[in-house]
N, C-alpha and C positions, 0 to 999 in steps of 0.2 A: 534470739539474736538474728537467726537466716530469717525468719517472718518481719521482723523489724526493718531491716534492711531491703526486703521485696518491696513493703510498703514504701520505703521513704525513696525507692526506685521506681516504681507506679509513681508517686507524688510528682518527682521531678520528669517523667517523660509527661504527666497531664496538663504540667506549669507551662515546660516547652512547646509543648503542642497547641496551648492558648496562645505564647506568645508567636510562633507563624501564624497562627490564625492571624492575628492581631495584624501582623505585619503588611502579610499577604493582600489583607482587607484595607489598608491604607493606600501599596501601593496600586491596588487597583483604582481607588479614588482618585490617585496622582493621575495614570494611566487613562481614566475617564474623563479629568479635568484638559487636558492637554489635548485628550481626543477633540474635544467640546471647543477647544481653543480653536484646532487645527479647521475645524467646522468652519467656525466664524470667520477665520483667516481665506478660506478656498473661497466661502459664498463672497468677499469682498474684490477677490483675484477676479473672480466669474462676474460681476455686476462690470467689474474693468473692462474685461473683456467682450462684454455683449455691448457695451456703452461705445467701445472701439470698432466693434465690428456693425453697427449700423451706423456708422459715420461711415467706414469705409464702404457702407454698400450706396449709401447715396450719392458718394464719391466716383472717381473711377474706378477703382478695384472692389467692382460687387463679388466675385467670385472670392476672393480675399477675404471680405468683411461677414460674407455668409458663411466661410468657415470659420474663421476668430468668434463670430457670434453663435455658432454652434457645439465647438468650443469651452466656450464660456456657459453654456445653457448646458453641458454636459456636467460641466462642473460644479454649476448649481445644484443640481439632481443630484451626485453625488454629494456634495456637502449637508443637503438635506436627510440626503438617507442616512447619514452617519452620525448623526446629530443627538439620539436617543437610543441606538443601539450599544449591546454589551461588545465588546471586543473582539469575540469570536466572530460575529455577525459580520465586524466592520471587516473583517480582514477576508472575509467570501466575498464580501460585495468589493472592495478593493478590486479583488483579482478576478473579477468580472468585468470591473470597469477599466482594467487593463487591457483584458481583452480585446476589446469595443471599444475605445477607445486611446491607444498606445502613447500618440504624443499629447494630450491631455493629460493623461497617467504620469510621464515621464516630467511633465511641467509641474504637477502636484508633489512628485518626490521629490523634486530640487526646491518647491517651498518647504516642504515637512522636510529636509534636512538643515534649512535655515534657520526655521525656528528653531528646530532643536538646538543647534548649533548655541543661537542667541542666548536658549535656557538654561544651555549650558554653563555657557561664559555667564550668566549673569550671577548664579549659579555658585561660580567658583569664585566669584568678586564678591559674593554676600561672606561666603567662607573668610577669607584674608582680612582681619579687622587690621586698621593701622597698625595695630604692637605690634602685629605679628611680621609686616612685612619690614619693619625695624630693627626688628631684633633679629631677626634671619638675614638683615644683610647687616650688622654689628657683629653676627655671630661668623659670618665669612672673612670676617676682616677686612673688606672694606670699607675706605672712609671716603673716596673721591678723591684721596690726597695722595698719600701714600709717598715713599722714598724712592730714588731712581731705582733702585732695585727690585721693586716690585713691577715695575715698569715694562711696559716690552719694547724696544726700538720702532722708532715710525720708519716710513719710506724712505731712503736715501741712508739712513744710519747703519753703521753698523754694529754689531754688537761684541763687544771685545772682554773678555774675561780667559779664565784659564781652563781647559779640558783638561779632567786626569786620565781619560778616555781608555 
């Protein structure tokens, strides 16, 4: 019976252990995919960028335009490095490119908080199918209608009932 029971204890820690595997190995794909997203998204910021800053250098603000175009040519570089590397990789050369470059770094997290942002919301909208968001406000008891007593007084009203206070 105690050998029985070791076995079928082994079994389910080797079951479990497949399944993180399993899991682990997914969300690193997600984590890859979004990497790979963010890639394409920064080299699209940085083509903006360099495309603005040799307009502003032919313009009057050449000092301007040579840093937006540099800028933007930083961000390149980094978008290309990160493009094929594993996660660990991305996150040294990140904070290298912090480094060395601070408000190009600081313009890149306020996209990569966007997107994610967007991923998010879009995310939690594939989640909510129509029943669901009907029957959760069916289930709250609202109808849009409702009797004065559910009511709350608008501005200028007052609300008159009894405290037993």
């Amino acid at each position: 019976m105690r050998q029985t029971l070791s076995e079928d204890v082994q079994t389910i820690k080797e079951v479990a252990q497949d399944q993180i595997s399993r899991v682990s190995d997914k969300a690193k794909d997600a984590a890859a995919d979004q990497k790979n997203f963010l890639a394409k998204q920064l080299a699209g910021v940085a083509a903006a960028l360099e495309k603005v800053g040799g307009e502003l250098q032919t313009g009057d603000q050449a000092d301007i335009g040579r840093m937006t175009r540099g800028i933007g040519s930083s961000i390149r570089r980094f978008a290309n490095d990160i493009q094929d590397r594993k996660m660990s990789e991305v996150a040294g050369i990140a904070e290298d490119f912090g480094r060395k470059q601070p408000f190009a770094f600081l313009g890149m997290a306020a996209i990569a908080g966007l997107a994610a942002s967007r991923f998010l919301t879009a995310s939690a909208r594939r989640s909510d199918s129509p029943t669901e968001r009907t029957s959760s406000f069916a289930a709250s008891g609202e109808t849009g209608g409702g009797n004065a007593s559910n009511r709350t007084p608008s501005d200028g009203q007052r609300s008159e009932g009894n405290f037993n206070g």
